[in-house]
C-alpha positions, 0 to 999 in steps of 0.5 A: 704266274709259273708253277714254281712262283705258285709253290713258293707263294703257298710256302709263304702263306702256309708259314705266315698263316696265324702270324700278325704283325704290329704296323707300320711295318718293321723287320724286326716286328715281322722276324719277331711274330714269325719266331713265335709261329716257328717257336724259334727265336730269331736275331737279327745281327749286322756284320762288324765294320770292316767285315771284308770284302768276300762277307755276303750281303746276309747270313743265315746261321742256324743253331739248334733252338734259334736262327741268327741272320747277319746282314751288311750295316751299310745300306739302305733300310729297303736293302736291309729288309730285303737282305733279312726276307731273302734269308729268311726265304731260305729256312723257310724252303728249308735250304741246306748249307751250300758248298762254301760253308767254310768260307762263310764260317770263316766270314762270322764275327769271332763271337759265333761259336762255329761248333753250335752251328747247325746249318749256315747259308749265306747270299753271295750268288745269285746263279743258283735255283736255291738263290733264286727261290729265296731271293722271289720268296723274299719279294712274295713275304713283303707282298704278304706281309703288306696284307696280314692283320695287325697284332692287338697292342696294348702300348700308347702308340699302338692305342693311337694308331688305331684310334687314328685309323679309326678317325680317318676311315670310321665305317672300318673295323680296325681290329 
């Protein structure tokens, strides 16, 4: 592993450190428990049908109390989760608004009021060290996610898995 890969991986773990998640895995589940360890509240929104073609695959949109991320609707649920830890890759290293900040702003839904918006960055490219480090900081988050704890929930569902769990491998402590 390369210096570099080994930086970005202490960033993953560092940020993810304390943070438990509900399985099975969901995006929404991972972006909520990373909000609460952030203290920042983050939504996660698709772009409107017929967005054009210029719209970028995902958009980081930061305000000053939370962070938005727009992504494409049409695609797979893979893609989607990929899309989403690719720009959550980006507030993690803390990336800075690129040269085509105006492009982007002009890619938002009419809703997003580009005068709150402190920062934006959006995956059009992939050619540049920015890009690169958020798209190999997506791929450590899922493999870190794959090992983080699960948070204790108090739902129907959630007693069922864990009961489940129990049964299938009863010498393991599923808490």
């Amino acid at each position: 592993m390369s210096e570099r890969e080994l930086r970005l991986r202490r960033t993953c773990e560092k940020a993810l450190e304390g943070v438990r998640i509900q399985r099975p895995f969901s995006i929404e589940s991972f972006c909520e428990a990373l909000s609460i360890k952030r203290g920042r509240e983050m939504v996660l929104r698709e772009f409107p049908a017929g967005s054009g073609l210029n719209t970028p695959c995902g958009l980081w949109v930061a305000y000053a109390d939370e962070d938005h991320i727009w992504h494409v609707p049409a695609t797979s649920q893979r893609h989607r989760t990929q899309v989403i830890l690719h720009e959550i890759g980006h507030m993690l290293l803390e990336h800075g608004g690129d040269s085509g900040v105006s492009a982007l702003l002009a890619a938002l839904p009419p809703e997003i009021a580009s005068a709150r918006v402190k920062a934006v960055f959006g995956r059009t490219d992939y050619s540049t060290d920015e890009e690169h480090d958020a798209e190999l900081t997506a791929s450590i988050l899922g493999e870190i996610a794959d090992t983080l704890p699960t948070s204790p929930s108090t739902s129907r569902d959630g007693l069922l898995a864990r009961v489940d769990a129990t049964m299938i491998h009863p010498r393991r402590d599923c808490r």
